[in-house]
DSSP file (Angstrom, degrees, kcal/mol; ACC not computed):
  #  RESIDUE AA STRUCTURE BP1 BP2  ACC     N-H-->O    O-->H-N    N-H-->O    O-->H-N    TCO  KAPPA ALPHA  PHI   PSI    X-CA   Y-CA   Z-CA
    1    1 A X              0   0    0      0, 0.0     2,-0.1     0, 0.0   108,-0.1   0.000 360.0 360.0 360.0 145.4    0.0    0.0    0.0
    2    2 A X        -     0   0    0      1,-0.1   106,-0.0   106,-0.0     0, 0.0  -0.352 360.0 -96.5-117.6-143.2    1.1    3.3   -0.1
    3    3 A X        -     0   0    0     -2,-0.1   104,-0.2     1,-0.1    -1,-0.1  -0.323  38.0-119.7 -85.4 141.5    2.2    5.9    2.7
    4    4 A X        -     0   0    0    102,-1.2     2,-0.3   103,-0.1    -1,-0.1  -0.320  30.2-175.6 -58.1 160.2    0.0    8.1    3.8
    5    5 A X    >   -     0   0    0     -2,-0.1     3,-1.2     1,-0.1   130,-0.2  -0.947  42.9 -45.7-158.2 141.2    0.5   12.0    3.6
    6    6 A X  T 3  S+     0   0    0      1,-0.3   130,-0.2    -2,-0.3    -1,-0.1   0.384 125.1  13.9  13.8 124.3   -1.5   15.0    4.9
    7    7 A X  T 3  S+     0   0    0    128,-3.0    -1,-0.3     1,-0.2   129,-0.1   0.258  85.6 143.1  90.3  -3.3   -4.9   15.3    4.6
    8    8 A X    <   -     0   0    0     -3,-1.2   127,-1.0     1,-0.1     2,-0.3  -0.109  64.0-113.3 -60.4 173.5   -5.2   11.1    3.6
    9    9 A X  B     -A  134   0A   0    125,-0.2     2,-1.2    -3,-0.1   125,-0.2  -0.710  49.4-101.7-104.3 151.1   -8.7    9.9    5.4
   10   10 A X        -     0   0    0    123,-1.2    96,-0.1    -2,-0.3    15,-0.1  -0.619  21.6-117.3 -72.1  66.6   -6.9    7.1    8.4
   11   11 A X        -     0   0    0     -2,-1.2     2,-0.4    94,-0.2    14,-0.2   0.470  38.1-133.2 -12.9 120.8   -7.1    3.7    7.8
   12   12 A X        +     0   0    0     13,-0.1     2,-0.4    12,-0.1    -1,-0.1  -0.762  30.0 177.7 -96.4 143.6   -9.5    2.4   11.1
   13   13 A X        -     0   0    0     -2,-0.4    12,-0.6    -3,-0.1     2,-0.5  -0.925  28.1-161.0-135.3 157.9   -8.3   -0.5   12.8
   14   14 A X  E     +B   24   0B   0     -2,-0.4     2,-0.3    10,-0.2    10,-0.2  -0.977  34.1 157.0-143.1 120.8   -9.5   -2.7   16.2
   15   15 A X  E     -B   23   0B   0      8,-2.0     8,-0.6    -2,-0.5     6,-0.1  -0.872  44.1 -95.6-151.7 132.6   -6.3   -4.8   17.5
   16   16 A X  E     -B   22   0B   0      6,-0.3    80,-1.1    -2,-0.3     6,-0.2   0.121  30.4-140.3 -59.2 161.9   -5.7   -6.1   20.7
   17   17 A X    >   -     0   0    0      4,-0.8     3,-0.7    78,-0.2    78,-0.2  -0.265  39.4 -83.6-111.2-176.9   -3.7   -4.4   23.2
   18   18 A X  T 3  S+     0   0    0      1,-0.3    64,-0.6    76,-0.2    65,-0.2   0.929 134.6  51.7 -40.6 -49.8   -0.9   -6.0   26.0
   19   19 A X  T 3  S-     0   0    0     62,-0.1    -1,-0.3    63,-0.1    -3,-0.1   0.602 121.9-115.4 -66.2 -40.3   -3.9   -6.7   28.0
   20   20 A X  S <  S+     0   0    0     -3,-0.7     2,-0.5     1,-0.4    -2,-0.1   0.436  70.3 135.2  90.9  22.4   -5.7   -8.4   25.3
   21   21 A X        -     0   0    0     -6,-0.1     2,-0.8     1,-0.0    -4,-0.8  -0.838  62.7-108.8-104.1 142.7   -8.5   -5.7   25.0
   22   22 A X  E     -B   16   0B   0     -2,-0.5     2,-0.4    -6,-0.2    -6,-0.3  -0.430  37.0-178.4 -41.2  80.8   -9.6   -4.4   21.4
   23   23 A X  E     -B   15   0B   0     -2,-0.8    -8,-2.0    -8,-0.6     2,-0.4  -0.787   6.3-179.2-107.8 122.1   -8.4   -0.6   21.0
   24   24 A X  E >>  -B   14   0B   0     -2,-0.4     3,-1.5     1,-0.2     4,-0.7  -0.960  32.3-112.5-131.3 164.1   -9.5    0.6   17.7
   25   25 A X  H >> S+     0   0    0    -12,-0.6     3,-1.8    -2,-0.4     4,-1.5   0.784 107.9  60.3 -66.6 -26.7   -8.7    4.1   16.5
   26   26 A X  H >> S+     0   0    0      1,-0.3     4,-2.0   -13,-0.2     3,-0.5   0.851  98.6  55.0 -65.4 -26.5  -11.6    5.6   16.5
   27   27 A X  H <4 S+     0   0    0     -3,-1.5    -1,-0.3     2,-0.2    -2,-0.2   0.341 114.6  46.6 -64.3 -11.2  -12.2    5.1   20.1
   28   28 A X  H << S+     0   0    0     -3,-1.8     4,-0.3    -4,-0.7    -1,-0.2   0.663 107.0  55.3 -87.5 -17.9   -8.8    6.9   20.3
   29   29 A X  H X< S+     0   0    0     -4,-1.5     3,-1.6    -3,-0.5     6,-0.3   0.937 111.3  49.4 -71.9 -59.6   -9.7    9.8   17.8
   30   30 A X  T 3< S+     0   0    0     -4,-2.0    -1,-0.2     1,-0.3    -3,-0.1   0.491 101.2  61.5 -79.8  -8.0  -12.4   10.4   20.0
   31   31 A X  T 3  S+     0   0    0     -5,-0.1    -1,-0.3    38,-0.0     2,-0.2   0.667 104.2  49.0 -85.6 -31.3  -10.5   10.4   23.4
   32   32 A X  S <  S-     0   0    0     -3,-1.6    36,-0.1    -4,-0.3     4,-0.1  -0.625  70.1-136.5-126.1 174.0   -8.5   13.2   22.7
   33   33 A X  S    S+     0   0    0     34,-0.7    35,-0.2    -2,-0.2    98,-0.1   0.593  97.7  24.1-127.6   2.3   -8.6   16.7   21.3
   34   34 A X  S    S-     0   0    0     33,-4.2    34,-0.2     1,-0.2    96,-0.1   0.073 114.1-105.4-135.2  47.0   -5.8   17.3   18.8
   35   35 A X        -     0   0    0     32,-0.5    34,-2.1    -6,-0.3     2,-0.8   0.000  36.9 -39.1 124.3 163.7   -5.3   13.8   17.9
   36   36 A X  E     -cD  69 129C   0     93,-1.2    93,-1.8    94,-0.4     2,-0.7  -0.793  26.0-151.9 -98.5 130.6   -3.5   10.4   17.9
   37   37 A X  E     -cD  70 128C   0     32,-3.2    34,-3.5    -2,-0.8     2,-0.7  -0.741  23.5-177.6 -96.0 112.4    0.3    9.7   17.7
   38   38 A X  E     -cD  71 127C   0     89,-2.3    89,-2.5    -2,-0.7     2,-0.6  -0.945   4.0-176.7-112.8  93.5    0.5    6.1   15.9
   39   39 A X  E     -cD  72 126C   0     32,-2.5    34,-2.4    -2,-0.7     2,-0.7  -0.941  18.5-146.7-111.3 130.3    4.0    5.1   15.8
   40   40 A X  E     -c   73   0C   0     85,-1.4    85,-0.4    -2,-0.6    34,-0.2  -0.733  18.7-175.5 -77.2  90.3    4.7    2.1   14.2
   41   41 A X        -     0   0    0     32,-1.9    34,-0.1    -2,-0.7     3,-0.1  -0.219  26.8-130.1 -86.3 176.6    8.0   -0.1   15.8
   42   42 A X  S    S-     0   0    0      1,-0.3    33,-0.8    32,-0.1     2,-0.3   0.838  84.2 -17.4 -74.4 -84.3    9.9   -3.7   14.3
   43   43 A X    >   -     0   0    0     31,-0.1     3,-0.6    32,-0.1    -1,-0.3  -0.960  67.7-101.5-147.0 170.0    9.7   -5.3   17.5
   44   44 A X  T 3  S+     0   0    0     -2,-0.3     3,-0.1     1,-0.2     4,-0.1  -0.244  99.8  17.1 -87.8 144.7    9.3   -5.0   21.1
   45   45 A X  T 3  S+     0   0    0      1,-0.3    -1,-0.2     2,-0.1    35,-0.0   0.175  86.7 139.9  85.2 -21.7   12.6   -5.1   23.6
   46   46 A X  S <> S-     0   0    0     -3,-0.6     4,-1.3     1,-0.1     5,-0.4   0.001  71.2-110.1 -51.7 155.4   14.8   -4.5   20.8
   47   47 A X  H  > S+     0   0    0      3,-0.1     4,-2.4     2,-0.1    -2,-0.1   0.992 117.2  35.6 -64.8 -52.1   17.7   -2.1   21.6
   48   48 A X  H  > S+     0   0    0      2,-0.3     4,-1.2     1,-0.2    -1,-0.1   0.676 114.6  53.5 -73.5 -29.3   16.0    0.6   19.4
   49   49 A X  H  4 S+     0   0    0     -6,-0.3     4,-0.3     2,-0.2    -1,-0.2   0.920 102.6  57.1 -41.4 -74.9   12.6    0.0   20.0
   50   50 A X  H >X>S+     0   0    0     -4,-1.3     3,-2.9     2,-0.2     4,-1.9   0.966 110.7  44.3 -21.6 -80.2   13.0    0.2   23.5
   51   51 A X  H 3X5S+     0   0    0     -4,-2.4     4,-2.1    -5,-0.4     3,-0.3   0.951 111.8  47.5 -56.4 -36.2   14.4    3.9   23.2
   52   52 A X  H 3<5S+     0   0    0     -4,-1.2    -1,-0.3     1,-0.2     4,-0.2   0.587 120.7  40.7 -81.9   2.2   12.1    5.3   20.9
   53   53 A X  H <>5S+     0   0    0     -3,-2.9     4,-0.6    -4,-0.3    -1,-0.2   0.597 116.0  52.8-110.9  -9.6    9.0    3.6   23.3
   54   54 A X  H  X5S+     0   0    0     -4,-1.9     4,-2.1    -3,-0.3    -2,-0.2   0.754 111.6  49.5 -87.3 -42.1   11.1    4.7   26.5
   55   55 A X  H  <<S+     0   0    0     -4,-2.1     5,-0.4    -5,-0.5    -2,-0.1   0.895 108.4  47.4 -69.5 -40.8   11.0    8.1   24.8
   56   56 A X  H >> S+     0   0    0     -5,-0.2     4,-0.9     1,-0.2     3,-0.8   0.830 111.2  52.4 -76.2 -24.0    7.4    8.3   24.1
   57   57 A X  H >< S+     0   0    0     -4,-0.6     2,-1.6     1,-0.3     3,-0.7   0.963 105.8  50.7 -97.8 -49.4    6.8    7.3   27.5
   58   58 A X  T 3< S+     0   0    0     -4,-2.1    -1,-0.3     1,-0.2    -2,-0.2   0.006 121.8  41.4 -58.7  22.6    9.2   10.4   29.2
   59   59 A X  T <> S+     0   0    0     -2,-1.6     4,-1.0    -3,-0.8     5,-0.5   0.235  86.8  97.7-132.4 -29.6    7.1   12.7   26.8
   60   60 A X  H <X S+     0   0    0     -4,-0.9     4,-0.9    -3,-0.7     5,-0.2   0.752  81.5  49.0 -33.9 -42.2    3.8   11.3   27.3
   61   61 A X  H >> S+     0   0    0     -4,-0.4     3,-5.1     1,-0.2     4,-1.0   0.937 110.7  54.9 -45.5 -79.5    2.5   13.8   30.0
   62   62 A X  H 3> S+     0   0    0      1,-0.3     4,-1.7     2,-0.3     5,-0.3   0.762 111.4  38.9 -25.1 -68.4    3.7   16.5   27.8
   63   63 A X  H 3<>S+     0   0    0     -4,-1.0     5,-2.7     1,-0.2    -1,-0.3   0.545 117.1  52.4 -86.2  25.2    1.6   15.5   24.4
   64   64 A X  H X<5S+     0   0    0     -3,-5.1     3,-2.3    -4,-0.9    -2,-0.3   0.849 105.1  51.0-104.3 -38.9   -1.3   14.5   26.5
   65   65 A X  H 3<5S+     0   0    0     -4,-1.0    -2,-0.2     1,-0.2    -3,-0.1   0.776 116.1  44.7 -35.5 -47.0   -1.1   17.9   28.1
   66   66 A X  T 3<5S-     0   0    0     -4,-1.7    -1,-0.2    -5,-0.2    -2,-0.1   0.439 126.9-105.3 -67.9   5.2   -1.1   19.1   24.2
   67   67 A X  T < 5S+     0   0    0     -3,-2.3   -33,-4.2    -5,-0.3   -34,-0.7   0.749  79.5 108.3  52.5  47.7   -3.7   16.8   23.5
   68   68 A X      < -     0   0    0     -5,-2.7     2,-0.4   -34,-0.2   -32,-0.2  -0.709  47.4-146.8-122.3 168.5   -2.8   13.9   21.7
   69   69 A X  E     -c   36   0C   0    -34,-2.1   -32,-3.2    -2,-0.3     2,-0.4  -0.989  15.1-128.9-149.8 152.6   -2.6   10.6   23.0
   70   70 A X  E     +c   37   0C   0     -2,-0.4    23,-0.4   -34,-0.2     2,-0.3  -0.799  24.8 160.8-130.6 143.4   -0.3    7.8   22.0
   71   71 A X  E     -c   38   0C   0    -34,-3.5   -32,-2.5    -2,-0.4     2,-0.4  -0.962  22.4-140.3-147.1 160.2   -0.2    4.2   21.0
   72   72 A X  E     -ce  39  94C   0     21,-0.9    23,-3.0    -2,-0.3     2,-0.4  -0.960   8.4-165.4-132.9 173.7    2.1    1.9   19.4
   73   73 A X  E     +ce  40  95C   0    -34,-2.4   -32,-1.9    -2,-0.4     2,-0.2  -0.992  22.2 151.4-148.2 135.8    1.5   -1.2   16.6
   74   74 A X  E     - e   0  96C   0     21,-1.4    23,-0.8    -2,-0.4    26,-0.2  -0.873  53.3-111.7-140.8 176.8    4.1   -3.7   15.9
   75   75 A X  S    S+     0   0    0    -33,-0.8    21,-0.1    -2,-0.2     2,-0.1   0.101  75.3 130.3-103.0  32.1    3.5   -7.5   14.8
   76   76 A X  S    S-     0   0    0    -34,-0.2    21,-0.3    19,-0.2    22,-0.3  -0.394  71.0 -97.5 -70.7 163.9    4.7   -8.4   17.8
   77   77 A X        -     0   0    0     19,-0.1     4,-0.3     1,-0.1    20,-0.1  -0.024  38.8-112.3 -44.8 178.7    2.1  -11.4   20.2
   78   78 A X  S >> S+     0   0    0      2,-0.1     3,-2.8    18,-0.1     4,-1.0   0.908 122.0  53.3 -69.9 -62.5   -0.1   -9.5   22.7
   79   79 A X  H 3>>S+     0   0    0      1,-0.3     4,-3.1     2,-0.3     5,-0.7   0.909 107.0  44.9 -49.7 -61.2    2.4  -11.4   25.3
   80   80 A X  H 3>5S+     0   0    0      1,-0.2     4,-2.2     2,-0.2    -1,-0.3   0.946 117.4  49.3 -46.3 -38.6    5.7  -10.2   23.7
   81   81 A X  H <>5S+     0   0    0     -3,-2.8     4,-0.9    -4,-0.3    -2,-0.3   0.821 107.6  54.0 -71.6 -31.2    3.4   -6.7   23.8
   82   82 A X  H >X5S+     0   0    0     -4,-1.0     4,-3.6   -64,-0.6     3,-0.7   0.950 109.3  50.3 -14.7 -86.8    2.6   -7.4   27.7
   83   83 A X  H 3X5S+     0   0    0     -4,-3.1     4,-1.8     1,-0.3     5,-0.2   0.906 110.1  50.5 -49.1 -42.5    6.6   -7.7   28.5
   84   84 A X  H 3X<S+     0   0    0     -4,-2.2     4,-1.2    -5,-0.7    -1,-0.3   0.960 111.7  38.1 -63.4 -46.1    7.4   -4.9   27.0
   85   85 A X  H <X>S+     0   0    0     -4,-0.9     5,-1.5    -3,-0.7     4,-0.9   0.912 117.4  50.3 -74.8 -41.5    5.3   -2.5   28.3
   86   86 A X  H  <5S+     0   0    0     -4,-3.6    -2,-0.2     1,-0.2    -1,-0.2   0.760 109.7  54.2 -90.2  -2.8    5.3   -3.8   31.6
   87   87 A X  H  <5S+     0   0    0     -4,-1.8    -1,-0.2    -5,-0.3    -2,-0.2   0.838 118.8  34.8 -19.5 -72.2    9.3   -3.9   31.4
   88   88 A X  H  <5S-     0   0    0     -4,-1.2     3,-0.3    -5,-0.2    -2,-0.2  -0.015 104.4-125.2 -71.7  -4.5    9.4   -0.2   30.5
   89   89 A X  T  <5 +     0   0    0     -4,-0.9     2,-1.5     1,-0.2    -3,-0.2   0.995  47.5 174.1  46.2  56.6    6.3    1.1   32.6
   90   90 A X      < -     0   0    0     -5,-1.5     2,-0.2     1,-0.1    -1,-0.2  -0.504  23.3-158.1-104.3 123.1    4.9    2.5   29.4
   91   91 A X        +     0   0    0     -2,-1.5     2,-0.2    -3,-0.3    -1,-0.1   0.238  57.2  82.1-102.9  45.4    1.8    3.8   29.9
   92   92 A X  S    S-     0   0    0     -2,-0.2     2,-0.9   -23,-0.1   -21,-0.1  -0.921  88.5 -85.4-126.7 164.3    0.2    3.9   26.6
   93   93 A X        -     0   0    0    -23,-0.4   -21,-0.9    -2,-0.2     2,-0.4  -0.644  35.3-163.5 -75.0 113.6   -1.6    1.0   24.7
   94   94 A X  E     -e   72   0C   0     -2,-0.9     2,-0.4   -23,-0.2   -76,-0.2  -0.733  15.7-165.6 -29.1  99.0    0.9   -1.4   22.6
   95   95 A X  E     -e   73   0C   0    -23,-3.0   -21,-1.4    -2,-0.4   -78,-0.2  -0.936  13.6-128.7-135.1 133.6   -1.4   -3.1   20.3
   96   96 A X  E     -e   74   0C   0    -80,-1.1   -21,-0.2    -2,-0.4   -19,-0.1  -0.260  20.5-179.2 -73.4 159.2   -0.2   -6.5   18.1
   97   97 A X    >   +     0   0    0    -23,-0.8     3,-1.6   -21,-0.3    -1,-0.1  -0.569  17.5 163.8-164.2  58.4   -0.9   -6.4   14.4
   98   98 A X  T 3  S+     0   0    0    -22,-0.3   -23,-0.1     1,-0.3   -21,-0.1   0.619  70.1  49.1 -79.6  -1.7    0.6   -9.7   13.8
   99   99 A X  T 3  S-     0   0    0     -3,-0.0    -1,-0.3     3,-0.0   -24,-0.1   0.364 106.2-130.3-100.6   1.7   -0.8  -10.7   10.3
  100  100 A X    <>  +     0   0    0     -3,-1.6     4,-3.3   -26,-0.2     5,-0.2   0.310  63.0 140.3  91.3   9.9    0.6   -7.0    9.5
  101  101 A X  H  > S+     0   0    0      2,-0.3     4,-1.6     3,-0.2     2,-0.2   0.752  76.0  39.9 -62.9 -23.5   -3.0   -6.0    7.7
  102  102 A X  H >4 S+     0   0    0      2,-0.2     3,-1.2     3,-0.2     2,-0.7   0.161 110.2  58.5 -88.7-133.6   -2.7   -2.3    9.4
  103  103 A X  H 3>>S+     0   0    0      1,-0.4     4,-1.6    -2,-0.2     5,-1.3  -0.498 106.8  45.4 -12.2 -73.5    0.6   -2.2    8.7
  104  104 A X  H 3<5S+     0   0    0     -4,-3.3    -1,-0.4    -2,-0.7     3,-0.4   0.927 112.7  51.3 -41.9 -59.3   -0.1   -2.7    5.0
  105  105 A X  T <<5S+     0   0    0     -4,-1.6    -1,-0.2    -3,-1.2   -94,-0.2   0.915 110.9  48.1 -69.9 -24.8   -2.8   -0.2    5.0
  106  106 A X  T  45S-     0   0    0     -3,-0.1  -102,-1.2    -5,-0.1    -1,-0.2   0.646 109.6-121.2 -75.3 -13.8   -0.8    2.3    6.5
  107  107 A X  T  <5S+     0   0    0     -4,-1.6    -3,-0.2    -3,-0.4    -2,-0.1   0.991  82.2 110.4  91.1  49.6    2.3    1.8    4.3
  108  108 A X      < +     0   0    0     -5,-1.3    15,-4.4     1,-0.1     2,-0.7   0.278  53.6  73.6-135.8  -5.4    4.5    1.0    6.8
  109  109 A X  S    S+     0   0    0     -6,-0.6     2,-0.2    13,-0.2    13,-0.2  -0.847  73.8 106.6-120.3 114.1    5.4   -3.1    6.1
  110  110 A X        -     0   0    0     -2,-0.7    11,-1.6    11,-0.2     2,-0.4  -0.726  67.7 -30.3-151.6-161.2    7.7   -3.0    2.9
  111  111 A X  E     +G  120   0D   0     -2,-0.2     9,-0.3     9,-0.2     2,-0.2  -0.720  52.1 178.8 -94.9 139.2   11.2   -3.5    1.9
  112  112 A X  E     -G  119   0D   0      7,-2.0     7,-2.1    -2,-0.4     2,-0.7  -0.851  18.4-146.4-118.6 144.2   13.8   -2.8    3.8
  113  113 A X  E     +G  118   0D   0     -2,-0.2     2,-0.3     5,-0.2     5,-0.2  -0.904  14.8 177.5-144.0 132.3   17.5   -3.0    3.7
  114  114 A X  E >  S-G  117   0D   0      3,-3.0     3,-6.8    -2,-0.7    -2,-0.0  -0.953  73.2 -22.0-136.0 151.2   19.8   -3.6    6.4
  115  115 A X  T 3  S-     0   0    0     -2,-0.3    -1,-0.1     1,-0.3     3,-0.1   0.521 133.5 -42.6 -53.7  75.7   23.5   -3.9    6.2
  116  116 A X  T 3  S+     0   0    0      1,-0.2     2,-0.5     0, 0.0    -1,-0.3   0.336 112.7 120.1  52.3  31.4   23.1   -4.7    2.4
  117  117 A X  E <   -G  114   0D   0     -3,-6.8    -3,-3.0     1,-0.0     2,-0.5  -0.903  53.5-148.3-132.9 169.6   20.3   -6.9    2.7
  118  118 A X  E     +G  113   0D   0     -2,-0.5     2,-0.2    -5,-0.2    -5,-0.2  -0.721  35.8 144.5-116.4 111.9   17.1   -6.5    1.3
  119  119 A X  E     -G  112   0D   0     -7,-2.1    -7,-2.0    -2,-0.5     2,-0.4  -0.702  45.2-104.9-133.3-170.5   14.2   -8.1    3.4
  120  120 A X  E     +G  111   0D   0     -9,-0.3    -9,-0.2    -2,-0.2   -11,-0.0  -0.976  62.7 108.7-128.0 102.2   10.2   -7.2    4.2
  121  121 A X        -     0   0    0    -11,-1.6     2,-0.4    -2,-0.4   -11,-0.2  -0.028  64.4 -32.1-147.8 -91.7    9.5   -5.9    7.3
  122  122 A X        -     0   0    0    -13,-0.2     2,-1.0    -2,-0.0   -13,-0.2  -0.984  35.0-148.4-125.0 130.2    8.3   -2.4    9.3
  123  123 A X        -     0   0    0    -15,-4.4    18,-0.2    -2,-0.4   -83,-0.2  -0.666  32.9-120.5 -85.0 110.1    9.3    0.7    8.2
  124  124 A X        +     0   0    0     -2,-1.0    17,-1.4    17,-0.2    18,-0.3  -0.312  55.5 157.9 -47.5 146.1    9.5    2.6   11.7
  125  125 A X  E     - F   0 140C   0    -85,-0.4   -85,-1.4    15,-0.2     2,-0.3  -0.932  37.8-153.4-171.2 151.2    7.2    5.0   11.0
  126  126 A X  E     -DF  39 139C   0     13,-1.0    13,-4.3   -87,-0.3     2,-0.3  -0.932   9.4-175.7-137.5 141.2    4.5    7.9   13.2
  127  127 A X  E     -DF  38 138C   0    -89,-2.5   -89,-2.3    -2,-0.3     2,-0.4  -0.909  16.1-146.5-131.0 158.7    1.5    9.0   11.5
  128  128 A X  E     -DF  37 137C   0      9,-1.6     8,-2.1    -2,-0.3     9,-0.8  -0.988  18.3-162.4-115.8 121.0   -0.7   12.0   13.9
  129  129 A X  E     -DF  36 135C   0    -93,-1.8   -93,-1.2    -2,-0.4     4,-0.3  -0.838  13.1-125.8-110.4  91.6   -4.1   11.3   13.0
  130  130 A X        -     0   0    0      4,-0.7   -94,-0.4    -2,-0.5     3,-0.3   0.311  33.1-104.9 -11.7 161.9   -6.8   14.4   13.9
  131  131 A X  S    S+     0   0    0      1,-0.2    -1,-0.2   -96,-0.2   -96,-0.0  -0.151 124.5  62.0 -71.6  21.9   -9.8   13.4   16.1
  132  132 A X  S    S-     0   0    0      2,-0.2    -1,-0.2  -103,-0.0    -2,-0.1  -0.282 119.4-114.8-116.9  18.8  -12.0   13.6   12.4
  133  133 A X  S    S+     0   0    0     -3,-0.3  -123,-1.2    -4,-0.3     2,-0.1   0.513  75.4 126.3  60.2  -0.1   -9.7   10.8   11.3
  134  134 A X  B     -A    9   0A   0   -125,-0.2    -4,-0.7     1,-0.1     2,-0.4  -0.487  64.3-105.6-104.1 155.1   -7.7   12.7    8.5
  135  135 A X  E     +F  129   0C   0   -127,-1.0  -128,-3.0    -6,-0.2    -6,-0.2  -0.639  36.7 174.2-104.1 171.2   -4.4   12.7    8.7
  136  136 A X  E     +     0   0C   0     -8,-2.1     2,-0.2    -2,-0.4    -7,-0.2   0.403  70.0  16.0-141.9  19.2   -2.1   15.6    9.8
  137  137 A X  E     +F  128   0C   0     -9,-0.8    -9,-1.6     2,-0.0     2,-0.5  -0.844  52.9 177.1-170.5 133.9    1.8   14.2   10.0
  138  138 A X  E     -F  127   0C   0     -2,-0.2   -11,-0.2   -11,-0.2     2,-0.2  -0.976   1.9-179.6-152.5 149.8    3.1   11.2    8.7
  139  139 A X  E     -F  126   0C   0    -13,-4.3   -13,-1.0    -2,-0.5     2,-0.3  -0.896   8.9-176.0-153.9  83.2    6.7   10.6    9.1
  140  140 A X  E     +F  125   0C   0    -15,-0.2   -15,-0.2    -2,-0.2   -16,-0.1  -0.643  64.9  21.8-107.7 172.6    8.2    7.2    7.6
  141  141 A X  S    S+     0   0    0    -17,-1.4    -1,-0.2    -2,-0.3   -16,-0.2   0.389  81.6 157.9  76.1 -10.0   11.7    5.8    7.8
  142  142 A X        -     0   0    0    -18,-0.3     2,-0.2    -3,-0.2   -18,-0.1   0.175  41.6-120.8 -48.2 168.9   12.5    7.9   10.9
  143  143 A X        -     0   0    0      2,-0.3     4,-0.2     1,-0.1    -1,-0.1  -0.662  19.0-125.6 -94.1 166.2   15.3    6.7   13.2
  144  144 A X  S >  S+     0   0    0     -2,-0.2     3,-1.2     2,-0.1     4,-0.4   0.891  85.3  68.7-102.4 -56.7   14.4    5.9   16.8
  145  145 A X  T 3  S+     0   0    0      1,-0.3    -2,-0.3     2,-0.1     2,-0.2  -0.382 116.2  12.6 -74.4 154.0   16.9    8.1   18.9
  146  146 A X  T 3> S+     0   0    0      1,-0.1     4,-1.4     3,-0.0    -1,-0.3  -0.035 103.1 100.6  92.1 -34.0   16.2   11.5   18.6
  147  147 A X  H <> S+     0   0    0     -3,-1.2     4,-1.0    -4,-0.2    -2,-0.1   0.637  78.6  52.2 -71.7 -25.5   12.6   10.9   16.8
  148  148 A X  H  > S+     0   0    0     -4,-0.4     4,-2.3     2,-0.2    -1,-0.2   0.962 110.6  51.0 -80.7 -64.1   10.1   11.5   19.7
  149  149 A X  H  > S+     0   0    0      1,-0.3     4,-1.6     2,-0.2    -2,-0.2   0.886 115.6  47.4 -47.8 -44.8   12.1   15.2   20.5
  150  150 A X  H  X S+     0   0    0     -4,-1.4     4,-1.7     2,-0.2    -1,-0.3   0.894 110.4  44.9 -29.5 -55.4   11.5   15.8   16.8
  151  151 A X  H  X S+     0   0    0     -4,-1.0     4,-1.7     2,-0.2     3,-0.3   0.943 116.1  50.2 -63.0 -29.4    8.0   14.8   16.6
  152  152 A X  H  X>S+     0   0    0     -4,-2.3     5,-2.4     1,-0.3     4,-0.8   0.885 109.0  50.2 -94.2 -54.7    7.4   16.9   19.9
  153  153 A X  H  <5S+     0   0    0     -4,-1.6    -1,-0.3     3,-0.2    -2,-0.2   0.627 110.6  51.9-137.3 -53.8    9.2   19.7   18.4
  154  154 A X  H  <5S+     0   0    0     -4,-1.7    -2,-0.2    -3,-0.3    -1,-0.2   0.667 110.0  54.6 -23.3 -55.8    6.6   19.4   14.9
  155  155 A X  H  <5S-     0   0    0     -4,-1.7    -2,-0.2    -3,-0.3    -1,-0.2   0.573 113.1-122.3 -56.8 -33.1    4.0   19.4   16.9
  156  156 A X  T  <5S+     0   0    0     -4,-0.8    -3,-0.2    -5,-0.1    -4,-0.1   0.595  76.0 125.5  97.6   4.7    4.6   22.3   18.6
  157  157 A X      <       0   0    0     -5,-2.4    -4,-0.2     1,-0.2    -5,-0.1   0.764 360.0 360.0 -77.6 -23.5    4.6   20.4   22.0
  158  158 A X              0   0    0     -6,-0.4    -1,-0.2    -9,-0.1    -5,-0.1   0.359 360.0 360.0 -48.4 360.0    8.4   22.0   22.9
């Protein structure tokens, strides 16, 4: 599929969370009042993973304070998603997408190339999606250190 950009309508999704409860975006659109920050990881516990969800969680007050609210989608289990969060204290919903079907409608599971080889898997990746569903940042390829103080910084959240 491809990536989203500005003003796209939001792919809606319902995928279980660590907990094993449903969290689907609209019930997150609707929670907040300028929007949801959907970042997209490889996998949970990874060294890079781990900073860039360690980051969103040291910011989290802050862009709920701006009004956004935050989640992340990997094709990690629910379990693997469970250990992670509760590893890290992260105190937003982690939700599994292990047949990668959002992932594909959001443009974010493609080819990739890592120290010159060429595989298919998750382009690390934040979309901000408005509380009307449209989007209104989409950000693929990003690197993980540094990305959250960017985004924060995009936002206007600084």
């Amino acid at each position: 599929m491809p990536q989203l950009t500005t003003g796209d309508r939001a792919p809606e999704f319902a995928l279980p969370d660590q907990d094993g409860r449903t969290v689907t975006l609209h019930d997150l659109c609707t929670s907040t009042d300028k929007g949801v920050i959907v970042y997209f990881y490889p996998k949970a516990c990874t060294p890079g993973c781990t900073k860039e969800a360690c980051d969103f969680r040291d910011s989290v007050e802050e862009l709920k304070a701006a009004g956004y609210a935050v989640v992340g989608i990997s094709p990690d289990s629910v379990t693997a998603q469970a250990k992670f969060s509760n590893r890290h204290d992260l105190p937003f919903p982690l939700l599994s997408d292990a047949d990668h079907s959002v992932m594909d409608a959001w443009g974010v599971w493609g080819e990739k190339k890592n120290y010159g080889k060429v595989y298919t898997g998750v382009i690390r990746s934040t979309v901000v999606v408005a509380p009307d569903g449209t989007v209104t940042l989409a950000q693929y390829n990003v690197r993980a250190t540094g990305h959250v103080k960017r985004l924060r910084a995009a936002l206007g959240v600084d």
